[in-house]
C-alpha positions, 0 to 999 in steps of 0.5 A: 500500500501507499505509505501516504494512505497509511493510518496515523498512529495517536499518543494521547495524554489523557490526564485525569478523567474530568477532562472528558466532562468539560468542553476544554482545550484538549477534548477540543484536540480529540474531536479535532483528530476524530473529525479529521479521520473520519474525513479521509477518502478511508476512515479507520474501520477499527481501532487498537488502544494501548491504555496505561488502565489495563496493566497486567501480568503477560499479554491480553487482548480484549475479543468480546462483541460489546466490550462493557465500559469500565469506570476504573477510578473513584471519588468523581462526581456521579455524571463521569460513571454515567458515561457508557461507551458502547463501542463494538469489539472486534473478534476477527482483529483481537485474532489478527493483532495476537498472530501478529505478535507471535511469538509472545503469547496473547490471551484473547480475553473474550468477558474480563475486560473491556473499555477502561477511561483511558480509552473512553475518555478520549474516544467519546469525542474523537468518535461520538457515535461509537460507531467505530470497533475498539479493541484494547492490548495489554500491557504486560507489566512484567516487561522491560521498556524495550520490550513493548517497543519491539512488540508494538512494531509489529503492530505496523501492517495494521496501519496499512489495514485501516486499523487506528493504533492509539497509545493513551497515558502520560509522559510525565504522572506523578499523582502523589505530587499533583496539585490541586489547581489546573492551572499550577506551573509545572514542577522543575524536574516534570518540565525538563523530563518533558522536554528531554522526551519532546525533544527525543520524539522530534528528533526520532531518537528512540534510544531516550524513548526507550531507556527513559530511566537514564534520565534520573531523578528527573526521570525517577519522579517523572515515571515513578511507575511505568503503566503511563509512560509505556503507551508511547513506546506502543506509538513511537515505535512505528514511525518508519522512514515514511512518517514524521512526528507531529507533537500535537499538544504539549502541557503539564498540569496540576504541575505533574501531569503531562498532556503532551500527545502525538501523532505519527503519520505520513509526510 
């Protein structure tokens, strides 16, 4: 296929779930990304999510015909678990992504699991009829960094079978340090590492995206656990020669989060 008619790839900083509520900068961003795919002459037939809520041991993919809505947090007002976003599964791509990740074993999860907040938060603007299949793919949280770079390209020919591959996290996420007020200047150490992994998904140096902990103190409080980080690697990882890098949005709030997305797609 064309690399020009190639799906992009979305890493999106999906932040707390009250992002979703209000009409703000950034869910303006996802309608913004949405309309924009579903305008090209090939809009996604599917979608794969990479999200930091489902953190596991060894590999899953959801394969059920509805995947439920999970409200995976607590202590939010009631109008966040009325939300339901009844997306179709996709049993044939759940098959199609675990043989393409074979050798490494992916259990096709056919009722456990479903859509968590890092997936329906954002998707409920970028594709508000949900009309659109949604699988998610595990993160194997007894794997190396490196690992989930090496697996996530071979995700790669999904691009060019009108398959939407989306990353959703946070480069910086610290929630034990979070501030109260949205609007909060960004610690010292979350705005360097910030830009040390901004500057490293400009320059398509991956060496930083993957070994992320050289980046020390600043890295240690930036990615305190990994769930949040490793959503990027599931996009970066498929930047080839034909693509460029386009940081779509790029801020912190509540001084240690990091809203920064991007977007891999053709030139």
């Amino acid at each position: 296929m064309n690399p020009g008619s190639r799906l992009p790839a979305i890493f999106f900083g999906h932040g707390s779930p009250m992002v979703t509520l209000d009409d703000n900068r950034f869910n303006g961003a996802w309608r913004a990304w949405g309309e924009a795919l579903r305008a090209r002459s090939v809009p996604p037939r599917a979608i794969v999510c990479i999200s930091a809520h489902w953190y596991t041991r060894g590999s899953a993919v959801t394969a059920m015909a509805r995947p439920k809505t999970i409200h995976d947090f607590g202590g939010f007002p009631q109008a966040l678990f009325d939300i339901q976003y009844p997306a179709p599964g996709d049993a044939a791509l759940a098959a199609r992504v675990r043989d393409l990740l074979a050798p490494t074993k992916v259990l096709l999860d056919n009722s456990e699991w479903g859509l968590d907040h890092g997936t329906w938060a954002v998707l409920r603007h970028a594709f508000p009829a949900a009309d659109v299949p949604v699988i998610q793919l595990s993160i194997d949280g007894s794997k190396p960094a490196r690992h989930h770079y090496e697996l996530a390209k071979r995700l790669a020919p999904l691009r060019d079978e009108g398959v939407l591959i989306t990353g959703s996290g946070n480069v910086v996420h610290n929630l034990r340090l979070m501030k109260r007020d949205d609007e909060a200047a960004s610690f010292d150490w979350a705005g360097r590492f910030n830009t040390a992994i901004t500057t490293a998904l400009a320059d398509n140096d991956h060496d930083v995206l993957i070994n992320f902990d050289l980046l020390g103190e600043d890295a240690r409080l930036a990615v305190p656990t990994p769930e949040h980080y490793l959503p990027l690697l599931y996009v970066a990882a498929l930047q080839d020669e034909h693509d460029k890098m386009t940081i779509a949005t790029d801020e912190i709030v509540n001084g240690s989060l990091s809203m920064l997305s991007a977007i891999v797609e053709p030139r």
